[in-house]
Z-matrix of the N, CA and C atoms (Angstrom, degrees):
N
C 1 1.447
C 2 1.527 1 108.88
N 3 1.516 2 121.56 1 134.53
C 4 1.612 3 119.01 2 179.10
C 5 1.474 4 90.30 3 -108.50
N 6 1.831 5 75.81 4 -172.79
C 7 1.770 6 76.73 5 -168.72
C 8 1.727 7 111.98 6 -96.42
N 9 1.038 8 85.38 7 177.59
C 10 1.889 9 95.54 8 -149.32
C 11 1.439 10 97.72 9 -70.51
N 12 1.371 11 101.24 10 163.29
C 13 1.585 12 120.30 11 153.87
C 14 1.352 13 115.73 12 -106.59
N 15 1.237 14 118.54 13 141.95
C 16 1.874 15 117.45 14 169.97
C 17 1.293 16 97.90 15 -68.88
N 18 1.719 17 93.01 16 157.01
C 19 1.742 18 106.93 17 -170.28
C 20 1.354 19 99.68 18 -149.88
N 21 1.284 20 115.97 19 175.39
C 22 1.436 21 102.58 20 -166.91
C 23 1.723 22 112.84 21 -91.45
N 24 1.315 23 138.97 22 17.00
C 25 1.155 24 144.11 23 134.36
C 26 1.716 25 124.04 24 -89.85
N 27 1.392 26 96.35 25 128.36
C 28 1.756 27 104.23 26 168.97
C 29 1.690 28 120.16 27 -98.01
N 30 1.203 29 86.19 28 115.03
C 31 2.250 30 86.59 29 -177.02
C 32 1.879 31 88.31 30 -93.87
N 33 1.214 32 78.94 31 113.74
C 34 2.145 33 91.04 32 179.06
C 35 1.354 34 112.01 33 -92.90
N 36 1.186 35 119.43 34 101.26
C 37 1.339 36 126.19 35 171.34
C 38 1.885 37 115.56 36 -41.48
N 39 1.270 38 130.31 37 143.07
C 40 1.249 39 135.59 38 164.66
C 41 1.587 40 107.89 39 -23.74
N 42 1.375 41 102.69 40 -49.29
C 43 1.859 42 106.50 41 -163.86
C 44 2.098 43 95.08 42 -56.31
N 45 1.377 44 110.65 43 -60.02
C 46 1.586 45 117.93 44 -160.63
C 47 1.917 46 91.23 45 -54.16
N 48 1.493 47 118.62 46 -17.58
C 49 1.854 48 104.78 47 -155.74
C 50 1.450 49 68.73 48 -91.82
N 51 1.264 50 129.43 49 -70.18
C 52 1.498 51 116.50 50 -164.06
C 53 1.671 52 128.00 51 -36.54
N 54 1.374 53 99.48 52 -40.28
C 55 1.618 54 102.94 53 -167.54
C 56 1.721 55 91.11 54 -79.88
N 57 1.101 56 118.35 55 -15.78
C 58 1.693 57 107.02 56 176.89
C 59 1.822 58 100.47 57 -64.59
N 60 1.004 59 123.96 58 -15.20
C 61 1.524 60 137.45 59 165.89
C 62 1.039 61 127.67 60 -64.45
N 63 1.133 62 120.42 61 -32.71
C 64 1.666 63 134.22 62 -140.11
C 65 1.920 64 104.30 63 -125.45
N 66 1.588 65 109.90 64 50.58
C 67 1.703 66 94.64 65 -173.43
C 68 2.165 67 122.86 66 -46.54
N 69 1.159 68 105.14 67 -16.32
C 70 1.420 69 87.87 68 157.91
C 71 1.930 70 131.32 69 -90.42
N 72 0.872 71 126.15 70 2.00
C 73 1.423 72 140.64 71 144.98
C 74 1.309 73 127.34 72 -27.53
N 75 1.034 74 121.77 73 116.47
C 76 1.564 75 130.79 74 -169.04
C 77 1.376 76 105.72 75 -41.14
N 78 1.775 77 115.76 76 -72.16
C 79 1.593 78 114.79 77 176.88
C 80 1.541 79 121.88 78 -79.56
N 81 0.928 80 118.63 79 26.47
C 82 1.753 81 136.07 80 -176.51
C 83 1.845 82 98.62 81 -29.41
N 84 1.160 83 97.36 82 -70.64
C 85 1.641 84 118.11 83 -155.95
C 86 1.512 85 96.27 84 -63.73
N 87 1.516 86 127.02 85 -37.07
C 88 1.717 87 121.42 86 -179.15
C 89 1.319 88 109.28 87 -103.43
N 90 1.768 89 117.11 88 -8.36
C 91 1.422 90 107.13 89 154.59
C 92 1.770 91 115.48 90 -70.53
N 93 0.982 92 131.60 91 -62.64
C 94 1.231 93 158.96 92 149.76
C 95 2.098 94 105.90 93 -17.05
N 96 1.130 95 111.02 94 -55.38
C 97 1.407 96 86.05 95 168.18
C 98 1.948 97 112.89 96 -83.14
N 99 1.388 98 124.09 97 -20.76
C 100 1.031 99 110.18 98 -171.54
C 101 1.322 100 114.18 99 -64.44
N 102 1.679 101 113.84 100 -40.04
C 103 1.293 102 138.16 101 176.29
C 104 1.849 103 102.28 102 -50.94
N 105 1.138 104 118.32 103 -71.36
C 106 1.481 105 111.68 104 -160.16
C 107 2.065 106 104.72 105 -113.67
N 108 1.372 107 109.83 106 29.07
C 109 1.747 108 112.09 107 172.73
C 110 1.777 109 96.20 108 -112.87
N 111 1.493 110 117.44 109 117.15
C 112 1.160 111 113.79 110 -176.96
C 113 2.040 112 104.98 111 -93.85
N 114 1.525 113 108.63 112 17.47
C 115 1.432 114 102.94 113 143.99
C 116 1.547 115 124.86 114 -92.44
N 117 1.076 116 105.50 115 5.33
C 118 1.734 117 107.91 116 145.96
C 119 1.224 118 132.59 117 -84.73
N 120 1.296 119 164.85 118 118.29
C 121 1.210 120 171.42 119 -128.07
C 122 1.477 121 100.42 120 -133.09
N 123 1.522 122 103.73 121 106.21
C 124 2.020 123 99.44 122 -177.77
C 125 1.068 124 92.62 123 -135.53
N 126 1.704 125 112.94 124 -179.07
C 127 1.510 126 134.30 125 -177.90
C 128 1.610 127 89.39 126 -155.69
N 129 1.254 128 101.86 127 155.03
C 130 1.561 129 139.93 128 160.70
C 131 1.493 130 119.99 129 -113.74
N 132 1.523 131 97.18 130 138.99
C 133 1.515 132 92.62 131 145.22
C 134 1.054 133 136.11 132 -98.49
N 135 1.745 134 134.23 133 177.84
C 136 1.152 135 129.75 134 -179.85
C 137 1.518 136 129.02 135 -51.59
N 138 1.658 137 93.61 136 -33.76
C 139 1.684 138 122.67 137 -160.46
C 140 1.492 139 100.87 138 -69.60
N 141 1.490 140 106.96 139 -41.49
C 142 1.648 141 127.57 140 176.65
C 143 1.649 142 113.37 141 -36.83
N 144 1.365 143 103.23 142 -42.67
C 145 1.986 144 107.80 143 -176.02
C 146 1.730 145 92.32 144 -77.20
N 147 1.063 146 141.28 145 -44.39
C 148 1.336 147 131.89 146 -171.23
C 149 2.067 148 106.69 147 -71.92
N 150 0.989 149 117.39 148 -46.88
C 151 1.232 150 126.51 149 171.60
C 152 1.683 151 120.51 150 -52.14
N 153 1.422 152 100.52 151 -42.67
C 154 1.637 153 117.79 152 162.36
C 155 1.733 154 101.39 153 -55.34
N 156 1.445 155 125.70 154 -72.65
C 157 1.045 156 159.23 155 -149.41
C 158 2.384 157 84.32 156 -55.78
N 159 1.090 158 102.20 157 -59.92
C 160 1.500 159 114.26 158 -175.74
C 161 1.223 160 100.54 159 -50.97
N 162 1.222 161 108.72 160 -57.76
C 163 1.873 162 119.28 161 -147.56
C 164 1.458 163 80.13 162 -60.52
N 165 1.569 164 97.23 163 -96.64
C 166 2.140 165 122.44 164 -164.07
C 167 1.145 166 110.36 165 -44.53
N 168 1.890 167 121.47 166 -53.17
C 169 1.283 168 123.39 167 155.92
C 170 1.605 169 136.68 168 4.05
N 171 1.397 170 83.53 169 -99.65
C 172 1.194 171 120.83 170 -163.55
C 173 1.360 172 127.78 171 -103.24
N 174 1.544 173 117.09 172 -43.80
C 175 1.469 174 117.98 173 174.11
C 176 1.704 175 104.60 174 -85.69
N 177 1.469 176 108.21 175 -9.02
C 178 1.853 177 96.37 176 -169.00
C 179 1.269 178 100.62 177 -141.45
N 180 1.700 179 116.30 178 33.76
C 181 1.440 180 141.22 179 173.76
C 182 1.496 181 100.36 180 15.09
N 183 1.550 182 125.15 181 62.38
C 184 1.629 183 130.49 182 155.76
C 185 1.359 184 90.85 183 -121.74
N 186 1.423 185 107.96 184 88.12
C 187 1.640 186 110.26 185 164.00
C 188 1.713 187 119.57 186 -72.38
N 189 1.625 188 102.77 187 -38.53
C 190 1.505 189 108.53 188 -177.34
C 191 1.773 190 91.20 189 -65.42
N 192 1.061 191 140.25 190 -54.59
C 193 1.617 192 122.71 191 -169.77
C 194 2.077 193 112.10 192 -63.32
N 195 1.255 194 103.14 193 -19.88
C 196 1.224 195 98.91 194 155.89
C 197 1.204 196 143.07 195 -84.35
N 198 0.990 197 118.11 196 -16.24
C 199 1.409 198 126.63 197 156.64
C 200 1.668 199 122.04 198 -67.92
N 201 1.349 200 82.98 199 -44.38
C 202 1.975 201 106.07 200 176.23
C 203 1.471 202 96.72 201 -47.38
N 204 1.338 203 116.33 202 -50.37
C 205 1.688 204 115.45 203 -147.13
C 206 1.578 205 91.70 204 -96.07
N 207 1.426 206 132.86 205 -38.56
C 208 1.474 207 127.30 206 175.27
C 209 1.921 208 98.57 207 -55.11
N 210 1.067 209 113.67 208 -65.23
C 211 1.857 210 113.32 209 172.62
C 212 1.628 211 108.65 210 -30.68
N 213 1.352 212 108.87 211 -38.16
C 214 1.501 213 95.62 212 -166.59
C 215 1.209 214 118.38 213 -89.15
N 216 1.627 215 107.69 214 -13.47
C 217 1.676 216 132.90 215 -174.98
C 218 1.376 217 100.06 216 -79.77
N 219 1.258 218 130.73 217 -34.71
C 220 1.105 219 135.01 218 -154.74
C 221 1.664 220 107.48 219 -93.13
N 222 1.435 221 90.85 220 -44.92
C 223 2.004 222 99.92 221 178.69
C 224 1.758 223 97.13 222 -70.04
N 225 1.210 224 126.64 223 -38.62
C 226 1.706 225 127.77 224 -178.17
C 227 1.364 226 96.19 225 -61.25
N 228 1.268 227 114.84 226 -60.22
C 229 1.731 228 111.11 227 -171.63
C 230 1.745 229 120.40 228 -137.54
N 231 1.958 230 88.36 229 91.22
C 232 1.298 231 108.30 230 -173.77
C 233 1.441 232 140.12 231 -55.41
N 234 2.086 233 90.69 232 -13.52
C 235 1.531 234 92.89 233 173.16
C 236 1.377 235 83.71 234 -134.05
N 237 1.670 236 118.57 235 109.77
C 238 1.205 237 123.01 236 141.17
C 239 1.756 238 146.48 237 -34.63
N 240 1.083 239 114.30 238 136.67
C 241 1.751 240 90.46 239 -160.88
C 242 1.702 241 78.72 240 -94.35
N 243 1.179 242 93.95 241 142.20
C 244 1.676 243 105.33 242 174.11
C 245 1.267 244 114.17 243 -84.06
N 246 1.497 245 135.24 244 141.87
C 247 1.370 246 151.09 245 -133.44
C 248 1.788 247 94.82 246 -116.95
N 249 1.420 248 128.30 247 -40.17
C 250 1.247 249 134.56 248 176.93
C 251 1.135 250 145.20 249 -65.31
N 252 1.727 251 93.02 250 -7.48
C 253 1.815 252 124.14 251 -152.60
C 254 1.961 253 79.37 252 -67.64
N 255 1.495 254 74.37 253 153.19
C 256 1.864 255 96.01 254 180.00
C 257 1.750 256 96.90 255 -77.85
N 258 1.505 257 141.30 256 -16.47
C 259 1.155 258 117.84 257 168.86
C 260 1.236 259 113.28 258 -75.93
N 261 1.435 260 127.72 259 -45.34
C 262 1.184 261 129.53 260 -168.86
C 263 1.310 262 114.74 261 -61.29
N 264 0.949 263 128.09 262 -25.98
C 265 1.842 264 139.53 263 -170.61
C 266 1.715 265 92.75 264 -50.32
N 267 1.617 266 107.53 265 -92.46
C 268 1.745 267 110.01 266 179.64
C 269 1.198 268 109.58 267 -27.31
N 270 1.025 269 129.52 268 -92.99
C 271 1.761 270 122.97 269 172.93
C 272 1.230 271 113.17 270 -7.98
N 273 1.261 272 118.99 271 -76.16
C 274 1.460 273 113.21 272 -173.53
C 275 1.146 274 115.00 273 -69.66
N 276 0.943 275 138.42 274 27.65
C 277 1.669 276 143.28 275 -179.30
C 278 1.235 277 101.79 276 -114.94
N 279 1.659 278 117.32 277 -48.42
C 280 1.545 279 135.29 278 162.28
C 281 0.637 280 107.91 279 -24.91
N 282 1.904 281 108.35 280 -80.16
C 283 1.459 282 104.41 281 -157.35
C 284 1.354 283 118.57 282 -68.29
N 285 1.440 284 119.45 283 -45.75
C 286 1.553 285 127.26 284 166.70
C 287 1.329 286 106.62 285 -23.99
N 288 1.393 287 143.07 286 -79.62
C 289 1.223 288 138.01 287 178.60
C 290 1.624 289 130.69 288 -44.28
N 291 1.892 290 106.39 289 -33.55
C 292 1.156 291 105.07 290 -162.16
C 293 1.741 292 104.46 291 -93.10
N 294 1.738 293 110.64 292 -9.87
C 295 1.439 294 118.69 293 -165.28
C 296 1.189 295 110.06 294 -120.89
N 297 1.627 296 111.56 295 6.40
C 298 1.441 297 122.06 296 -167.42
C 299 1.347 298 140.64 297 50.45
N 300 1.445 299 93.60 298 26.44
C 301 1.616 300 115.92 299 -178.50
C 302 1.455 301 125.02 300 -79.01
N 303 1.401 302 111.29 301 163.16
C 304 1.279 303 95.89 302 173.50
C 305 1.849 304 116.76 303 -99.83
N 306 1.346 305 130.22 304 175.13
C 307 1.801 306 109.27 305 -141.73
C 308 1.513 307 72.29 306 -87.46
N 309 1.123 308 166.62 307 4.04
C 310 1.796 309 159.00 308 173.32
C 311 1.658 310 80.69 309 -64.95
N 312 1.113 311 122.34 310 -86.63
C 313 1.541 312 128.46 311 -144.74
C 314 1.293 313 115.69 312 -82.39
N 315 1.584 314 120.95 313 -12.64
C 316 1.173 315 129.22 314 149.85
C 317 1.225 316 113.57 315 -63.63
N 318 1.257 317 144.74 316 -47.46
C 319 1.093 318 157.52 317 -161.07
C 320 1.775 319 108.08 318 -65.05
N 321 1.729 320 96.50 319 -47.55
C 322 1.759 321 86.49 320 167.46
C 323 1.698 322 106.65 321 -88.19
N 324 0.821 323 124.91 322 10.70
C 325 1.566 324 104.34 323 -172.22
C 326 2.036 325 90.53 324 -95.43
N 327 1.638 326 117.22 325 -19.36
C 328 1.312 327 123.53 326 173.40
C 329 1.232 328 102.32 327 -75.30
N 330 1.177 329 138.28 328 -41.70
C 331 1.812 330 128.78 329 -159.47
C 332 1.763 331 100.85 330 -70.98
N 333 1.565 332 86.62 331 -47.28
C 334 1.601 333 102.87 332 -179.97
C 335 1.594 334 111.96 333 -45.47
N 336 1.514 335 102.00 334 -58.11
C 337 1.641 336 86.16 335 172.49
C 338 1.219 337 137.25 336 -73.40
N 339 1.313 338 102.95 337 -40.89
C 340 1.660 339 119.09 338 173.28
C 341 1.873 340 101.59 339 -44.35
N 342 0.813 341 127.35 340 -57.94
C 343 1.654 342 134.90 341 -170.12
C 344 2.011 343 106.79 342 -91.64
N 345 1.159 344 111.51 343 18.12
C 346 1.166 345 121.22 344 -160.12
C 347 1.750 346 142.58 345 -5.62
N 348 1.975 347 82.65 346 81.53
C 349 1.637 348 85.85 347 -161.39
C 350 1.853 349 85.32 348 -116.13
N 351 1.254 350 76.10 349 -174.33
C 352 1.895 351 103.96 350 -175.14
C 353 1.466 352 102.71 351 -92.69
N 354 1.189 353 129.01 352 106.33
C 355 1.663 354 134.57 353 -169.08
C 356 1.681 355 93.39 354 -93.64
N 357 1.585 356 117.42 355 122.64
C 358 1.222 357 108.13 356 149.08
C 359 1.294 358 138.27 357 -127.55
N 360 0.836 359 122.47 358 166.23
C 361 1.603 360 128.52 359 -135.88
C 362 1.850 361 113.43 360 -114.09
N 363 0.793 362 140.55 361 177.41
C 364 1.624 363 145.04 362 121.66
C 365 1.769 364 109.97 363 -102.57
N 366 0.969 365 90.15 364 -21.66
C 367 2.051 366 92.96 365 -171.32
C 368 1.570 367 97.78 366 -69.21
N 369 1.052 368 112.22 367 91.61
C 370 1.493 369 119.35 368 153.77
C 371 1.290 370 138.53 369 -42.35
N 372 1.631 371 112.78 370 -58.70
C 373 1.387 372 137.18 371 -150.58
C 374 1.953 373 86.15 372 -79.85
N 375 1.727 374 117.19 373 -65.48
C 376 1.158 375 136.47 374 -167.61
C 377 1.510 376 120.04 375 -69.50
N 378 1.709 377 109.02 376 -32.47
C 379 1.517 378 107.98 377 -171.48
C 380 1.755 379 110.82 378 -119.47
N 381 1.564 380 103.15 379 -73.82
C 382 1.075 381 118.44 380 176.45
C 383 1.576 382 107.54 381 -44.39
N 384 1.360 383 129.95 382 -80.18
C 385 1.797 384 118.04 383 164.84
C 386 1.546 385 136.18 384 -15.09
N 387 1.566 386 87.42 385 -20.62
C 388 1.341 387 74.64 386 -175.20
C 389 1.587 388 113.85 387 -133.81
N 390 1.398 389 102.39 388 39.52
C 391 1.069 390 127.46 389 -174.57
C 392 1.665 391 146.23 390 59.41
N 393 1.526 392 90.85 391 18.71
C 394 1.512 393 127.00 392 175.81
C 395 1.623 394 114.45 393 -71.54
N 396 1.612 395 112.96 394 -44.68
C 397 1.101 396 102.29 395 -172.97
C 398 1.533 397 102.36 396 -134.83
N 399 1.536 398 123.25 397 -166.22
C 400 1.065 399 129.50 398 152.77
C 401 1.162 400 131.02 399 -146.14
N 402 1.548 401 137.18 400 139.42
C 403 1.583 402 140.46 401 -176.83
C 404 1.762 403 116.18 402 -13.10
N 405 1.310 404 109.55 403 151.42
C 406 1.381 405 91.30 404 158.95
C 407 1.212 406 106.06 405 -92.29
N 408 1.253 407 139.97 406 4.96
C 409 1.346 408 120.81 407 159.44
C 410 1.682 409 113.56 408 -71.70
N 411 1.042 410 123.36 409 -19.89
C 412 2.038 411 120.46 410 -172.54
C 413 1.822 412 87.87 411 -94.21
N 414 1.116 413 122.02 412 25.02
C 415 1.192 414 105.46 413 179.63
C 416 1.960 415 104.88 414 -129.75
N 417 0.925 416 102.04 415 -16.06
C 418 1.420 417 124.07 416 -178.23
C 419 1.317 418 119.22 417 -106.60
């Protein structure tokens, strides 16, 4: 797999819906419009509402902003690409092994290709570096 080109769909990883949360956050302002500007064109995955659900949830007990932000994920992108699908599995096993990922973040860097969108990231070190994803600022 090389590294990507932007396309005219964004698959937004959990990290970009969260930091649309978070106004002190480095990418706040291009997480935050990708999340709630419907001249962006995004998708989610399924895995994304449970990952929300952990972060705001549960580890940073703002359940009402998690719910808020799953509602808003859901009205942005009405048909979720599902994370379980029997194509995506091999792939993400692939890539997990071949990029040293773990199968969460492999898993979008597979939907992303399989459906061929531009995945972006906050994970630097794991995605974006290595040419999997890109900022929400290069996307905005």
């Amino acid at each position: 797999m090389t590294a990507i080109a932007v396309t005219d769909r964004f698959l937004l990883d959990a990290g970009i819906w969260i930091g649309a949360m978070q106004p002190a956050a480095q990418y706040y302002e291009a997480c935050r419009a990708l999340a709630v500007n419907s001249n962006y064109p995004v998708a989610a995955l399924d895995l994304t509402m449970i990952e929300i659900a952990n972060v705001l949830g549960a580890r940073d007990r703002r359940r009402r902003d998690a719910v808020n932000l799953c509602r808003l994920m859901i009205g942005r992108c009405p048909h979720l690409s599902a994370a379980a699908d029997l194509t995506l599995i091999p792939l993400t096993l692939k890539l997990a092994i071949e990029h040293r990922l773990s199968a969460y973040d492999a898993s979008y860097v597979a939907a992303a290709f399989i459906e061929g969108w531009t995945l972006v990231s906050l994970d630097i070190r794991d995605l974006v570096s290595k040419g999997l994803a890109i900022t929400p600022d290069a996307a905005v």
